[in-house]
Structures are given as C-alpha cells and as structure tokens.
N, C-alpha and C positions, 0 to 999 in steps of 0.2 A: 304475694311473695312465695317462691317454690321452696320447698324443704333443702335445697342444697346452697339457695342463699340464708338461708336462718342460720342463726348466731347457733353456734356449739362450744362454745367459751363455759365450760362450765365456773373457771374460776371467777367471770364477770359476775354469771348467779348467784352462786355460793356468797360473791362480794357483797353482790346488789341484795341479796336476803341478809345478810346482819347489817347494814345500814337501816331496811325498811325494819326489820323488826327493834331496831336504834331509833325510830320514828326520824327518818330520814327521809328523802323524795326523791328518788331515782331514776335516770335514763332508762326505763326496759324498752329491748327492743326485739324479734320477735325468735324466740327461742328455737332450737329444733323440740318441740313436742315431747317427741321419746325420753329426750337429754331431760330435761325440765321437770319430767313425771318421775325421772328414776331417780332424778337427785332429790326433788321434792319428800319422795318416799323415805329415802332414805336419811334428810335431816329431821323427817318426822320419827320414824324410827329410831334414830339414836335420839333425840329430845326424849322421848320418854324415860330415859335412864336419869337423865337430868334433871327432869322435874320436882320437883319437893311434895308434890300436895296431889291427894289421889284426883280430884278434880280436875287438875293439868294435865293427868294421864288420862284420864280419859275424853277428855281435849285434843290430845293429840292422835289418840286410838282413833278418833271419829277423824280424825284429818286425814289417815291414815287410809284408811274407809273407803273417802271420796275421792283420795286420791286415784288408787286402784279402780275405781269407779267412773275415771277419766275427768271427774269434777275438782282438779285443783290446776294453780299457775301461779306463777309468781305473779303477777297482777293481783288475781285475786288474795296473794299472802297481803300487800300492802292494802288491801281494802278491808281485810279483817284484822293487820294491828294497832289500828286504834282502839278498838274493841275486846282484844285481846287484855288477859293478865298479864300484870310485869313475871310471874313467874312460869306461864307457858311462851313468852317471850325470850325472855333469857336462856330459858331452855332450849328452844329452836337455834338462837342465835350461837348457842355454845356448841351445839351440833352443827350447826352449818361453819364453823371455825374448826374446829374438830377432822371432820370432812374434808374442808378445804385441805390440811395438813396434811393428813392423809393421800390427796388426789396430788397433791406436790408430791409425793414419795410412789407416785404410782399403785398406790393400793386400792383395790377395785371393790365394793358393795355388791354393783349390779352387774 
C-alpha cells in the first residue's frame, strides 16, 4: 500500500488508541507513518503529566524514546496493553482523549 493510500484519520487513531488501551480489539488499518509517530509521540508526551506513579513516567519516557527512534505503532500499543499498568494506561488514554479535543479545535502539537 503507497503512503497516499494510508489512512490519515488521525481522529480513527486517537479513537482506536483509547479503546486498545480500554482493552478493546480494533480495526487498525494502515496508518500514514509520519501521522502515527507524531501523534503516538505526542499522547505519550502528555500521558506523562497524567500519570500518578514515578514508575508510569518513566514508562512512558521510554515509549517516548522508542518512539523518536522509529520503534513505536499503534499495533504495537495494542500488543503492549495487556501488559501494561491500569495507571500508565489510563494515562495515555486521557491524553489521547485530551488530544483528540484538541485536534477537533484545530490545535496543533506537531
């Protein structure tokens, strides 16, 4: 699939990430790259204000990491929350909610 047929629906992502991190099962289908790294980045980035417990920040720091590092996707978010804590969970999910509200008023992160 060419990058000008992938999805740039940010709002599907943003969707389809608080459902996975809701321990939900979701359509993903295949993102534009770029879209997907910056928004990933950037619901990691605000989850860390969110999180309660130094361990969930630095949880998320490291997701952070590997994001910038080209090693994150929404795929692999759903393959790491069931293993995840419910409080670096909830924290992503409220940033990625957060976000979305945001991206409906037009205000831009990246």
């Amino acid at each position: 699939m060419n990058d000008m047929a992938k999805n740039n629906d940010s709002q599907y992502l943003l969707a389809a990430l608080i459902e996975i991190y809701r321990g939900n099962r979701v359509y993903l289908p295949e993102f534009d790259p770029k879209m997907e790294k910056n928004l990933l980045r950037d619901v990691f980035s605000a989850a860390i204000s969110f999180a309660q417990y130094d361990e969930s920040r630095k949880t998320l720091s490291d997701e952070i990491f590997n994001c910038i590092n080209g090693d994150a996707s929404v795929k692999k978010q759903a393959e790491l929350a069931p293993i995840q804590t419910p409080d670096v969970l909830n924290a992503k999910m409220v940033a990625a909610a957060h976000i979305m509200k945001l991206d409906l008023n037009n205000v831009k992160f990246s």
